[in-house]
TIVEX-741939 format. One record per residue (C-alpha): x, y, z; residue number from 1. Coordinates in pm, 1 decimal. Layout:
TIVEX-741939
       xx       yy       zz   i
        X        Y        Z NUM
...
//
This chain:
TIVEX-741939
       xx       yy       zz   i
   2496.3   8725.2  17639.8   1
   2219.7   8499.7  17774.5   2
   2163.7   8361.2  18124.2   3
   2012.2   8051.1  18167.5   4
   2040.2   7899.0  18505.7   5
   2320.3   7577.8  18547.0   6
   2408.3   7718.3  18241.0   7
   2755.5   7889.0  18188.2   8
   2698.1   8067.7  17838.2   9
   3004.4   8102.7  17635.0  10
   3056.0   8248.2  17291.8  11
   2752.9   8234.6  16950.8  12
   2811.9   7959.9  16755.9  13
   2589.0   8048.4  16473.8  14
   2246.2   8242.3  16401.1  15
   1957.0   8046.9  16177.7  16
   1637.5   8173.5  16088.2  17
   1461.7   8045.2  16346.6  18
   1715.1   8094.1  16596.0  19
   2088.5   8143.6  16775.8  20
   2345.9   7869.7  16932.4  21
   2570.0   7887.2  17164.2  22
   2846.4   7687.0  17298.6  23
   2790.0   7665.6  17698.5  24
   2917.9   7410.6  17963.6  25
   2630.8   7263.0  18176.5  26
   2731.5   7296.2  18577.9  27
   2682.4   6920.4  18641.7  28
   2896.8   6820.3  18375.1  29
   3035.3   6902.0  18030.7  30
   3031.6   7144.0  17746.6  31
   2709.0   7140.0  17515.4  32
   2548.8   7340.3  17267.3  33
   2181.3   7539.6  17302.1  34
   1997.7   7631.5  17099.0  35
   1761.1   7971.3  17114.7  36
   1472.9   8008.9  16945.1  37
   1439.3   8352.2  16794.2  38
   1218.9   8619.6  16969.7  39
   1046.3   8721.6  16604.4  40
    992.3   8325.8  16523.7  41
    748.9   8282.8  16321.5  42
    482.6   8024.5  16317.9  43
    659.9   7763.9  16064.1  44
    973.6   7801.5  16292.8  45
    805.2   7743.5  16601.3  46
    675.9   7430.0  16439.6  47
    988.7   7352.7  16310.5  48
   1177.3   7424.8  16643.9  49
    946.6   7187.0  16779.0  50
    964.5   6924.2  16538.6  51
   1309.4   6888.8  16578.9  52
   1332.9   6864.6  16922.0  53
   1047.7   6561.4  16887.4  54
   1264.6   6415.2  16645.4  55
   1631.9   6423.5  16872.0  56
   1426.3   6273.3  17178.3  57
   1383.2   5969.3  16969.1  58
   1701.0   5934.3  16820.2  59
   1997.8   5787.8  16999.5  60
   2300.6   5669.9  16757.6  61
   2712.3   5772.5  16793.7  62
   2650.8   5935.3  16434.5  63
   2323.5   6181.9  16547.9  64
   2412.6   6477.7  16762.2  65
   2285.2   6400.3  17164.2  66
   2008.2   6531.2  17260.2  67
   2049.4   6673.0  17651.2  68
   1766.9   6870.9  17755.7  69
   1495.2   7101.8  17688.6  70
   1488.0   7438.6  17907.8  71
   1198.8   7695.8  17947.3  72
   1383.8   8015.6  18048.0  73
   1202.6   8346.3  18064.0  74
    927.3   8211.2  17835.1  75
   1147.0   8127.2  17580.1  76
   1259.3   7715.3  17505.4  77
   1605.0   7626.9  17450.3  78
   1764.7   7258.9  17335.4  79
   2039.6   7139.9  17490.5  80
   2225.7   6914.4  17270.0  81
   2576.3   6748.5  17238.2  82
   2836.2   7041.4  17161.8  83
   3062.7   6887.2  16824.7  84
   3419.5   7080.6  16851.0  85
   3485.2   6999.8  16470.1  86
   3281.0   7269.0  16336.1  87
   3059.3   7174.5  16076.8  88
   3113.7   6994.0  15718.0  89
   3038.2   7344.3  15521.0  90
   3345.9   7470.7  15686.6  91
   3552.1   7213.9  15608.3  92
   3490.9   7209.1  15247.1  93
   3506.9   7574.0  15193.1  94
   3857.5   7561.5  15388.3  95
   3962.7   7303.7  15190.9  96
   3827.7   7525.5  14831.9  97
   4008.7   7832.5  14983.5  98
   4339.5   7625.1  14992.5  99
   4319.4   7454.7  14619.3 100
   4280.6   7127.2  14808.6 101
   4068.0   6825.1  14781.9 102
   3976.9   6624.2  15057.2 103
   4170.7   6338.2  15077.0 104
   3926.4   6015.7  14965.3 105
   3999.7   5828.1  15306.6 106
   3824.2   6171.9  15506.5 107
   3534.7   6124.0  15209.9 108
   3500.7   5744.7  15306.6 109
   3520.1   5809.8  15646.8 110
   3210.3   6112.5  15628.0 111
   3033.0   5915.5  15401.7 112
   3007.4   5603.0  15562.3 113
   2929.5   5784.0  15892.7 114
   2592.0   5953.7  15754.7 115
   2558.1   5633.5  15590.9 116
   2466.8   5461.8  15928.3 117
   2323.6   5776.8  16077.6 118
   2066.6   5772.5  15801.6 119
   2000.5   5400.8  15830.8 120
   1915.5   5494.4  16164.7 121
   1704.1   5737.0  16110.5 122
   2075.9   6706.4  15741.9 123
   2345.7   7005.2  15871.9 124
   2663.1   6802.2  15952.8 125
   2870.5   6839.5  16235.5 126
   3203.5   6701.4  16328.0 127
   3467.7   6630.2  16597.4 128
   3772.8   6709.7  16634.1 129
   3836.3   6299.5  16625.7 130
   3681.3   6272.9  16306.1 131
   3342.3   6147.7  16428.3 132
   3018.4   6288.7  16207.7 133
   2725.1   6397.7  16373.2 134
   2368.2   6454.0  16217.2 135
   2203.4   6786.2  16345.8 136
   1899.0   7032.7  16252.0 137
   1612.4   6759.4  16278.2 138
   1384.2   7075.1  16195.7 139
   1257.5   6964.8  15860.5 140
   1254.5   6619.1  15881.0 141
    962.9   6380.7  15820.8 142
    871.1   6159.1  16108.2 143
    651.3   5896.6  16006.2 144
    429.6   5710.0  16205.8 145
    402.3   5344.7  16248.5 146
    273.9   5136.3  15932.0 147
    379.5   5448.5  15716.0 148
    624.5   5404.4  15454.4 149
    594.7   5735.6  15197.2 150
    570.8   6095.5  15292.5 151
    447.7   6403.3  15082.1 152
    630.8   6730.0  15137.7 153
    823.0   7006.7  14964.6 154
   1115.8   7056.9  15167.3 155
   1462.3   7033.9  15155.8 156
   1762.9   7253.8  15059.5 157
   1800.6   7345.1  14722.2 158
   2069.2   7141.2  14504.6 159
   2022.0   6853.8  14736.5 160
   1621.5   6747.2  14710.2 161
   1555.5   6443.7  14510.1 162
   1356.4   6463.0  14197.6 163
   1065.6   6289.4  14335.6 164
   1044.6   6567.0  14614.7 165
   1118.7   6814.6  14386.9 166
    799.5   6718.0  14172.7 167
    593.3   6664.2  14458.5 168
    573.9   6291.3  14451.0 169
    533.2   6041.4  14713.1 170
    893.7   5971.5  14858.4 171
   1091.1   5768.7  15093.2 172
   1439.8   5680.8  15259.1 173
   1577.0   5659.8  14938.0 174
   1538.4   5995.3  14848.2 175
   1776.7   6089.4  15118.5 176
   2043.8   5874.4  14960.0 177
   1986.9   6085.2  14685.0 178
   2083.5   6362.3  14876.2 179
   2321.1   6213.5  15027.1 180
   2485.8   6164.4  14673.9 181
   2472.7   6520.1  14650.1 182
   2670.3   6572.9  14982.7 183
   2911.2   6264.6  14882.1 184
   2957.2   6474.8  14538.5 185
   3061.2   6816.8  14681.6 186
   3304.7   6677.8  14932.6 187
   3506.3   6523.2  14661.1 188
   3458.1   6840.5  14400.0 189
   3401.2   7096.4  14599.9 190
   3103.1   7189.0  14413.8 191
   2727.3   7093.0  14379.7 192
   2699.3   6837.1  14047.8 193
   2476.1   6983.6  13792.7 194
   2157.2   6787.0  13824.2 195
   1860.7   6759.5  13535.8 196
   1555.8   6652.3  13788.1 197
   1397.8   6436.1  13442.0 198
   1719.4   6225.1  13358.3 199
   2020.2   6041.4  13567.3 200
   2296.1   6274.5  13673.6 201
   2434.3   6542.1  13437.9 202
   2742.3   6410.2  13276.4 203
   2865.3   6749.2  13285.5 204
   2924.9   6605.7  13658.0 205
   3240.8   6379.6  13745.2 206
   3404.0   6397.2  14068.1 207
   3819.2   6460.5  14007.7 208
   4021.0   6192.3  13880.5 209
   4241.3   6196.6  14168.4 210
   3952.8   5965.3  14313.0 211
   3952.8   5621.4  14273.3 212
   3664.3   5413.5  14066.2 213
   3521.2   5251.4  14329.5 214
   3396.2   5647.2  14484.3 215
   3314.1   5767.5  14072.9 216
   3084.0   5439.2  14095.9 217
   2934.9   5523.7  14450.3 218
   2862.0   5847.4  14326.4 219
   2717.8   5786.4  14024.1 220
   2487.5   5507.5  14171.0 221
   2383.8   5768.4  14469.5 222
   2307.3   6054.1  14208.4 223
   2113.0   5834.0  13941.3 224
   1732.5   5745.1  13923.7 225
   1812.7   5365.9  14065.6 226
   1769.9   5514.4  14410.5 227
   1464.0   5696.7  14330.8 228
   1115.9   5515.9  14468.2 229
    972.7   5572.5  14182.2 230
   1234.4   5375.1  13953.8 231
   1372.1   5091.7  14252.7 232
   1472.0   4727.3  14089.8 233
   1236.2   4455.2  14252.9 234
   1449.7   4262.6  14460.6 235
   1754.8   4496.2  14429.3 236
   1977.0   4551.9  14739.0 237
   1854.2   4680.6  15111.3 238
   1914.8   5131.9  15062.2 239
   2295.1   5060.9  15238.2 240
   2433.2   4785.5  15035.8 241
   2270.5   5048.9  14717.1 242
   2448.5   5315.3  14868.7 243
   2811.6   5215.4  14924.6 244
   2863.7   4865.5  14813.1 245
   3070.0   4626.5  15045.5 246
   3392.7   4770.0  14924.7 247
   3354.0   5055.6  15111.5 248
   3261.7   4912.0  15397.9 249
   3536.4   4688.1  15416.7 250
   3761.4   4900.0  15331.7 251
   3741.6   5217.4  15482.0 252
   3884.1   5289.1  15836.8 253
   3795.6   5569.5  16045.4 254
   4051.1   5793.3  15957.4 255
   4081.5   6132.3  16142.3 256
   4005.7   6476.6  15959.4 257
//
């Protein structure tokens, strides 16, 4: 196990590519998670590793995970950031697919409109054990500077990258609502839809009908070219009221998971 002064190091959380974390408790005052960048990191991950911690200094929101500190230990850099007991969203949706369960629609809501506000702010998902969603892994995100409104990049996780990043076009905020469609998708089937990059969502892809209209529509909205940048309605609603509608807003309460 690693020592890192202040530090008490408890158990591996999880091992990345570009590094390990670890659930510890800080001496002055609570638990917290740190991440270690890998001895055989790469160039790219170093970059990355870096990138995100630039990107957690500037972002303070309840919905984005804390950013703590930043340790150099034995010539090696570790982030301290806010430690989420919930485990992480992947978990929970591969428990639930284990068990032949959906997740009820009021959890859905209650993720969705979470990220929602996290990414208005502003793509790993944590949780809490009170039901609270935290945005994490700022490693491949695109921080633009002032006066900039498109970026040009091809990254992203597969299943989950817009079409205009996908084809190497200019993009903005909007194509993480596209993404976030994808997320909003899988948490109600349990399964990434099936996604043609040249047309509007498959229609080989329909969340169960246990779910009510209102999340089919949200959905469908997320997951179709309308909230691409190259195909937004002049004058059409701000990326939020686009993304869930008031209903959901109004409607949804933060229930726990």
């Amino acid at each position: 196990m690693i020592q890192i002064p202040g530090y008490q190091v408890k158990d591996e959380l999880g091992v990345g590519g570009f590094g390990r974390v670890y659930r510890a408790r800080r001496a002055s005052d609570h638990k917290c998670a740190i991440k270690v960048q890998s001895e055989v990191t790469t160039t790219l991950g170093t970059i990355l590793f870096r990138n995100e911690i630039k990107a957690l200094r500037q972002l303070s929101h309840p919905n984005v995970v804390e950013f703590l500190d930043v340790i150099k230990c034995n010539d090696e850099v570790h982030l301290v950031m806010e430690f989420c007991d919930g485990g992480d969203l992947r978990t929970l949706m591969e428990d639930h697919l284990e068990r032949g369960l959906y997740i009820h629609e009021l959890d859905v809501k209650s993720i969705f409109v979470q990220l929602l506000l996290a990414l208005h702010h502003c793509h790993q998902i944590l949780l809490t054990t009170t039901g609270s969603v935290k945005l994490a892994d700022f490693g491949l995100c695109k921080i633009l500077h002032p006066g900039k409104t498109k970026a040009h990049s091809l990254v992203g996780t597969p299943g989950y990258v817009a079409p205009e990043v996908s084809a190497g076009a200019p993009y903005d905020a909007k194509a993480d609502l596209f993404s976030l469609g994808c997320v909003l998708y899988e948490m109600c089937a349990l399964d990434l839809p099936t996604l043609d990059n040249k047309a509007p969502c498959s229609t080989d892809s329909f969340i169960p009908k246990s779910f009510s209209s209102e999340m089919e529509q949200t959905v469908t909205r997320l997951l179709s070219q309308q909230t691409s940048v190259n195909h937004s309605p002049v004058g059409g609603p701000d990326n939020c009221q686009l993304a869930a509608g008031d209903l959901l807003f109004d409607r949804v309460g933060l229930h726990p998971i």
